[in-house]
C-alpha positions in Angstrom: 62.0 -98.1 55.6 60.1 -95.4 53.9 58.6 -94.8 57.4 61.6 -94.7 58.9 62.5 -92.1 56.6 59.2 -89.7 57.0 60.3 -89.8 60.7 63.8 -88.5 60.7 62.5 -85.7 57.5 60.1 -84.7 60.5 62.3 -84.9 63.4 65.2 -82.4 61.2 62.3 -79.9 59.6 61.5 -79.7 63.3 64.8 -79.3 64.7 65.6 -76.5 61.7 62.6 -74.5 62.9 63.6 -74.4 66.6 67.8 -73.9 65.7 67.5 -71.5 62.8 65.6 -68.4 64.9 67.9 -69.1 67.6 71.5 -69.7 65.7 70.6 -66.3 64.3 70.5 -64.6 67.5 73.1 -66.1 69.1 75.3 -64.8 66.4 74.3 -61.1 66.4 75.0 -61.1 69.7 78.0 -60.2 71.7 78.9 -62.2 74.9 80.3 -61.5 77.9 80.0 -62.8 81.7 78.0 -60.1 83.0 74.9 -58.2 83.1 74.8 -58.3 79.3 74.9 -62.2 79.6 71.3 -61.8 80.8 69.8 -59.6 78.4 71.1 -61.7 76.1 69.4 -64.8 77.1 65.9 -63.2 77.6 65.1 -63.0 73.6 67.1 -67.1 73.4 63.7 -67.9 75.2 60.9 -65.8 74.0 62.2 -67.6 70.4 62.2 -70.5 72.1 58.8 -70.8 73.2 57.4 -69.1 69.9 58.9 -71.9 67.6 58.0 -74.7 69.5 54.1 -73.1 69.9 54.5 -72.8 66.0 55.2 -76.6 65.6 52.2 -77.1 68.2 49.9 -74.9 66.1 51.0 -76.8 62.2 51.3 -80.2 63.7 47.7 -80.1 64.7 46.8 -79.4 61.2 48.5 -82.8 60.6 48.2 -84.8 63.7 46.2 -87.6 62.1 48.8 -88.0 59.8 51.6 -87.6 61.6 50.8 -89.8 64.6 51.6 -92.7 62.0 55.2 -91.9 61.9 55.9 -89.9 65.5 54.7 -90.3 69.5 52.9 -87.2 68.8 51.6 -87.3 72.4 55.0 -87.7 73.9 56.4 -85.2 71.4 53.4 -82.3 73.0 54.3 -83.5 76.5 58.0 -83.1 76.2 57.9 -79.5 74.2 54.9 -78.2 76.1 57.6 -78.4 79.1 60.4 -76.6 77.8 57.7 -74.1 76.5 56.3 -73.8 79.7 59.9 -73.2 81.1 60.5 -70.8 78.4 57.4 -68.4 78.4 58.5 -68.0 82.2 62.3 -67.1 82.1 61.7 -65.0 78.8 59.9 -62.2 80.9 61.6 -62.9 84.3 65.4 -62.5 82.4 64.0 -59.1 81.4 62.5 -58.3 84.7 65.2 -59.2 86.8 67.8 -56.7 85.6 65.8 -53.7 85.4 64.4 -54.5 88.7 60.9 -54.9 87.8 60.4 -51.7 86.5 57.6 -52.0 84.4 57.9 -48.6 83.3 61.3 -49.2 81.5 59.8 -52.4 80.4 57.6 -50.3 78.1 60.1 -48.5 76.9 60.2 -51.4 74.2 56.8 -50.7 72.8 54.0 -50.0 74.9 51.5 -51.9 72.3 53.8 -54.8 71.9 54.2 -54.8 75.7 50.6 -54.8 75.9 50.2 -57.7 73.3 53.0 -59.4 75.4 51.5 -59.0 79.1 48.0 -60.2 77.7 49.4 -63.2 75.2 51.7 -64.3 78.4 48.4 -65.0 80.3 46.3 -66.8 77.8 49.5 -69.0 77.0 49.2 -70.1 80.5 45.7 -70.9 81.2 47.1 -73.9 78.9 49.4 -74.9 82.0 47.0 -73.8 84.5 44.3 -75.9 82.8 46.5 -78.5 82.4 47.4 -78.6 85.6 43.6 -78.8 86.9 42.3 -81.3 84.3 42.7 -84.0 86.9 40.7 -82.6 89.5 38.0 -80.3 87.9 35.7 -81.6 85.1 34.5 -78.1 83.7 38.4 -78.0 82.1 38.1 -81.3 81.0 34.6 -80.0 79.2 36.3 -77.0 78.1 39.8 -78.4 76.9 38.9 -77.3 73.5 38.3 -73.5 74.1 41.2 -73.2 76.4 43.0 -74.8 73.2 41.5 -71.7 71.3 42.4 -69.6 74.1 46.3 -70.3 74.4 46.5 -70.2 70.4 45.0 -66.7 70.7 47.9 -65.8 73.4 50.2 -67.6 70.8 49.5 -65.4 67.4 49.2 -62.0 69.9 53.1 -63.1 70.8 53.8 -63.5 67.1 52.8 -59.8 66.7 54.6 -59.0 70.0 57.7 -60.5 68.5 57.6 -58.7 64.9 57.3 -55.1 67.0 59.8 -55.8 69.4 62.3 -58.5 68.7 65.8 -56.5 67.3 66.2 -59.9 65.0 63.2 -59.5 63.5 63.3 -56.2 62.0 65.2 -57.5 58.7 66.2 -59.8 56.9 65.8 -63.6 56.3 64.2 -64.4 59.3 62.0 -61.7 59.3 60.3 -63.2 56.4 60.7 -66.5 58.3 59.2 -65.1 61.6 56.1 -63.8 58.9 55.9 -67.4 57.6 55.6 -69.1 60.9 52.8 -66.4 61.9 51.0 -66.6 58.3 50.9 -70.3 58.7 50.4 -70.1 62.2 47.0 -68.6 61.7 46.0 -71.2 58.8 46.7 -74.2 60.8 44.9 -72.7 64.1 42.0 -71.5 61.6 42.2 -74.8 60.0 42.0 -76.9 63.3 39.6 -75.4 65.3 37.1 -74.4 62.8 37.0 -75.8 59.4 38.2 -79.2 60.4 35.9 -79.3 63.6 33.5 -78.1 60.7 33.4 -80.8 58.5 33.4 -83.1 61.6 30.2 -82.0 63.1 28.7 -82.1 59.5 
């Protein structure tokens, strides 16, 4: 039972992560079936994929505990997809109504822009990598630095997001958005180097 419990505590924690961010914009914005309507879904995903990479990043800090209560390996699978999905129609629903023009683009920010173009393509070496596994053993002998890799791209979207996001500039979830990026960088830290540490030891 108490099992049972653990589970369904994880599976809501979880599911407040992901809803919170994105109940928050949804009501700040203003909806309408037009143009607009596309703008306003662009940021949905960006969130999106940033609070499912932000459960990717902590629950690898506590994967050998919580594979005793979840599927964690079914539970990567299914959210690498939608983040996958996500870290491509975030950019593209911007893209698409300014035709492309890169130079309005950087009208948000050219540092955060920057942070954005550069984080987009270390996220997807993941995919790329993941992709390739199968065929090609140098990614199979390197899954752990192309790990490293998309976590960098991860934490430069967190800073991306903090310059950029219109959500993020006050208030609660600000302080949230910091929280997920301060514990971000402890988990990621904690994985890949003092854990693989003590293991090597």
């Amino acid at each position: 039972m108490n099992k049972i419990i653990i589970r369904y505590c994880i599976t809501i924690f979880a599911c407040l992560a992901v809803l919170y961010p994105l109940s928050v914009n949804i009501g700040n914005m203003s909806w309408a079936l037009d143009l607009s309507l596309i703008f306003n879904l662009f940021p949905l995903f960006g969130l999106l994929a940033f609070t499912l990479l932000w459960l990717h990043a902590v629950s690898g800090a506590f994967e050998p505990w919580l594979r005793k209560y979840i599927n964690f390996d079914r539970f990567v699978q299914n959210t690498s997809i939608l983040i996958f999905i996500s870290i491509i129609l975030h950019p593209l629903l911007l893209l698409i109504p300014v035709g492309f023009n890169f130079n309005q683009v950087f009208t948000y920010g050219e540092k955060y822009i920057w942070l954005a173009i550069i984080g987009w393509l270390l996220l997807i070496t993941y995919d790329i990598a993941k992709f390739l596994k199968s065929k090609y053993d140098f990614f199979v002998k390197n899954w752990t630095n192309i790990l490293i890799i998309s976590n960098i791209g991860f934490l430069m979207t967190f800073f991306h997001s903090l310059g950029v996001g219109d959500d993020l500039q006050s208030g609660l979830l600000r302080t949230v958005w910091i929280f997920y990026g301060l514990t971000a960088i402890v988990a990621i830290a904690y994985t890949y180097g003092i854990r693989k540490y003590r293991k090597n030891k």
